[in-house]
N, C-alpha and C positions, 0 to 999 in steps of 0.2 A: 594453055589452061583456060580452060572455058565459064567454070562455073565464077561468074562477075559477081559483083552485088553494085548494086552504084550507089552514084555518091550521096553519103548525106542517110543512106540506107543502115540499121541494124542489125542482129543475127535476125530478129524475128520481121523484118522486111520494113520496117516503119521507121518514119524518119526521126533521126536523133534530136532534130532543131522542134521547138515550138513546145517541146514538152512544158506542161505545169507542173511547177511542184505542188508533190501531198504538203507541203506546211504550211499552216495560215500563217497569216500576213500579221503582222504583228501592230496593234496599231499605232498610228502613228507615223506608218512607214510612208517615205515617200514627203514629210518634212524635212525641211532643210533649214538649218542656222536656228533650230530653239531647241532649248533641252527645258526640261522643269526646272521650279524653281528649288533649288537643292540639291539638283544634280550634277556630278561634276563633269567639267566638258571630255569628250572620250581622246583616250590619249593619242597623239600622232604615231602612225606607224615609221617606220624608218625603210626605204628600201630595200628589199631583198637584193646582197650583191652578190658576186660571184669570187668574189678577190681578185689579184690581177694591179696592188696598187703600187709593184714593184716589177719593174718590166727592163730586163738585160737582152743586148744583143744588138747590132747596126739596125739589120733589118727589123725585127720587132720594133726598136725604137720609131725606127725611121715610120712602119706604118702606124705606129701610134698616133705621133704627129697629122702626118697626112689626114687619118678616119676624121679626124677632128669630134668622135663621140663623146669624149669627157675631157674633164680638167686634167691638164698637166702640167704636176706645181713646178718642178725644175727636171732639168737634165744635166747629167756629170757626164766628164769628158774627159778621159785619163790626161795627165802631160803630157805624157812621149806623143800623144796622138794629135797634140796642138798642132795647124797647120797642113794635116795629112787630108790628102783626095778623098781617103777611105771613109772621112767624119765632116766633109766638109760643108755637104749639102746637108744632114744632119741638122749643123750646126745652122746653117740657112734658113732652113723650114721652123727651126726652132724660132728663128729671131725673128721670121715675118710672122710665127703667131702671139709673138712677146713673151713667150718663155723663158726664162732666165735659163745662161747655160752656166755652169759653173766647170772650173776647171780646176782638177781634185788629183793628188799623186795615187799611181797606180796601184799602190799597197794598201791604200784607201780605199781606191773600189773595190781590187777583188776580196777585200775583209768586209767591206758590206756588201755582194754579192751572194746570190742563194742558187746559181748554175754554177757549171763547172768552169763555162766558159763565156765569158761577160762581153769581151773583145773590146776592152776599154770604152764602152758606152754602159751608161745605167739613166731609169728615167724614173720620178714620182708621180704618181698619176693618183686619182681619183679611183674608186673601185670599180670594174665595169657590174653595169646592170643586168641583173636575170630576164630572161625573156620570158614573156608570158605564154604556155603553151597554148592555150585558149585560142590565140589569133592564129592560131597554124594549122590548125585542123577544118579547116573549111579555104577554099576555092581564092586566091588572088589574083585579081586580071585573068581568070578565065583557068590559069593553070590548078593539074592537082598536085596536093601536099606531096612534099618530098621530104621527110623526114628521117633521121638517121638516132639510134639510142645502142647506148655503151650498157653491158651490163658485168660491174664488175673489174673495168678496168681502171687498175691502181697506178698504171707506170706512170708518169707523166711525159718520158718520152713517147710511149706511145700516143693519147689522148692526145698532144700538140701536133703528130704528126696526122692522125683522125681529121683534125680542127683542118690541116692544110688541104687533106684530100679533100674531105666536103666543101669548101670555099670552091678549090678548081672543078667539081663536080657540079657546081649549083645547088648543094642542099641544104632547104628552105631554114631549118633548125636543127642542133641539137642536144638528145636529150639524155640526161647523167641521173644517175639517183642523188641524195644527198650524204646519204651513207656510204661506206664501201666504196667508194670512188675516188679518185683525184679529182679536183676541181680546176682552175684558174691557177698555177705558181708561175715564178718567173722561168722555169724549165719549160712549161708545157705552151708560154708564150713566146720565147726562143724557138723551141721544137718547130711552130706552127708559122715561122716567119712572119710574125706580123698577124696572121689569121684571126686570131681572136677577135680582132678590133672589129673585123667584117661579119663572121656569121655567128648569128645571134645562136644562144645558150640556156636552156630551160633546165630549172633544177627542177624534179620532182621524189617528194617522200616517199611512195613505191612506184618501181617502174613497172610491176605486171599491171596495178593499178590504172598506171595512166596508159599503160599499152591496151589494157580494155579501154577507157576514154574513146583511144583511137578509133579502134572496133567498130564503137557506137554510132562513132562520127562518118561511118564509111570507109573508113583508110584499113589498107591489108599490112597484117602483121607481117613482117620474112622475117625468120631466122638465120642466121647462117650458123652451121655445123658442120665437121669432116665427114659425121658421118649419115649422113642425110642419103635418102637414095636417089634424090631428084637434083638436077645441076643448077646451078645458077641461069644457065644458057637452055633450063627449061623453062622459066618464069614466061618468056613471048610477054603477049599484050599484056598482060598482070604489069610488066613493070611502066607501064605510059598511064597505069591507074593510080589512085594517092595510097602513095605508098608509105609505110617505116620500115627500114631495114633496124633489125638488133643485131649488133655485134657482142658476142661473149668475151668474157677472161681467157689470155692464153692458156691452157693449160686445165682450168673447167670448165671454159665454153659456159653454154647458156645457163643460166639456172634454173630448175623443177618448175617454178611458179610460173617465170617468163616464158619458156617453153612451151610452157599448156596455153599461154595467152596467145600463140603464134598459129599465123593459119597455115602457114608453109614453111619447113624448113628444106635449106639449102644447102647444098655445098660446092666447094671450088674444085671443079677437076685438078686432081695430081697425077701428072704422068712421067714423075721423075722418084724417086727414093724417099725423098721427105715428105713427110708422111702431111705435114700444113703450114701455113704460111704465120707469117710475122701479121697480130691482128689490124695495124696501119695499110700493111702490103692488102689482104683483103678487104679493107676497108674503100682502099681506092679504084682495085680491081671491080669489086662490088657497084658502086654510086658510077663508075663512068657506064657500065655497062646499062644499068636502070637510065642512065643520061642517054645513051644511044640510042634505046626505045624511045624514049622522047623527044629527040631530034629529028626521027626517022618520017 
């Protein structure tokens, strides 16, 4: 695929960075530490988190621990599992970062449990933080964005398995709407082994929105669909440029809006009876293969 645009470029060939906004400046702006006299001071925001402050499963927990990106108020530890290899280092990592571990009967955890399956670890943490898209859509240490956006997907086993593929793929962010999605549960933090804690997570209010963002910014929209007429394995050099893959809902694929915001859609060769893949299974096939252009 030939026709390029580089980075930093828009549809109409000019660069997205440096623009002015049409709105004046309001005066005043560009004060800091005085308000009028009468005015009341502007209220603190809170930050935008993503949930995630209930996290089951060894490994989940264990990388929790490890990330060391947020607070972790305690850690349960079923009975039967006191003493066991399987919880041991667990418990270790726990206590060189001063975490209290507590030790809770088993019918206790799995009735405060929100997976299916807990495996006698549960942890309290702090929320994890939303990542700001902003910093991802331009150039780090030289490389382009590699960005990955779900559109639509509800499962949460899926979304946690997404979260593991992108981590082992290397990509940069990604990006969920706020609606219509799963976010952060303790399922889709199990799913992802641990992942969560590592690749960061942008919420945004519409995703065709911020996939135009992208656009602006120079980054190429791919779609993936079944029924696209172009392969994934026709992308070539397109995929070593800054890229977002969209991943659809099983079942309706992309939607109308995000569709139209895409400069290529794709799809996965099938040369067997089923007709498409589990959207994780493409999601991993997808991002290593964008990753092989990029190694190469």
């Amino acid at each position: 695929m030939s026709n390029k645009r580089g980075p930093g470029q828009g549809r109409g060939g000019r660069a997205a960075a440096g623009r002015r906004s049409s709105k004046p400046q309001s005066r005043g702006a560009g004060r800091t530490g005085r308000t009028r006299q009468g005015d009341a001071p502007a209220p603190k925001t809170k930050p935008k988190t993503l949930g995630g402050e209930q996290i089951e499963g060894r490994q989940a927990v264990r990388e929790l621990l490890l990330a060391q990106r947020r607070k972790v108020h305690e850690v349960w530890i079923s009975g039967e599992l006191e003493g066991s290899d399987a919880v041991d280092d667990i418990v270790a990592i726990a206590e060189a970062n001063r975490v209290p571990v507590i030790k809770v009967a088993r019918k206790k955890l799995e009735q405060a449990a929100r997976s299916e399956a807990p495996q006698g670890v549960l942890a309290l943490a702090a929320a994890l933080p939303e990542a700001d898209l902003n910093r991802y859509l331009r150039r780090q240490g030289g490389k382009p964005p590699f960005v990955v956006a779900v559109d639509g997907v509800t499962d949460p086993g899926n979304l946690g398995a997404i979260i593991r593929n992108c981590d082992g793929a290397g990509v940069d962010v990604i990006v969920v709407p706020r609606h219509r999605a799963v976010h952060v549960t303790p399922t889709v933090a199990k799913a992802s082994a641990g992942a969560v804690e590592h690749v960061p997570i942008a919420v945004v209010s519409g995703l065709p929105a911020a996939l135009q963002r992208m656009r602006d910014a120079g980054i190429w929209v791919v779609g993936l669909d079944d029924a696209a007429d172009r392969t994934l394995f026709d992308l070539g050099d397109l995929a070593a440029e800054p890229v977002c893959v969209v991943l659809g809902a099983e079942g309706a694929g992309l939607s109308r809006l995000v569709r139209e915001r895409c400069d290529v859609i794709v799809s996965i060769p099938m040369l067997g009876r089923v007709s498409s893949l589990n959207v994780s299974a493409a999601a991993a096939l997808t991002t290593y293969e964008i990753r092989r252009h990029r190694s190469s």
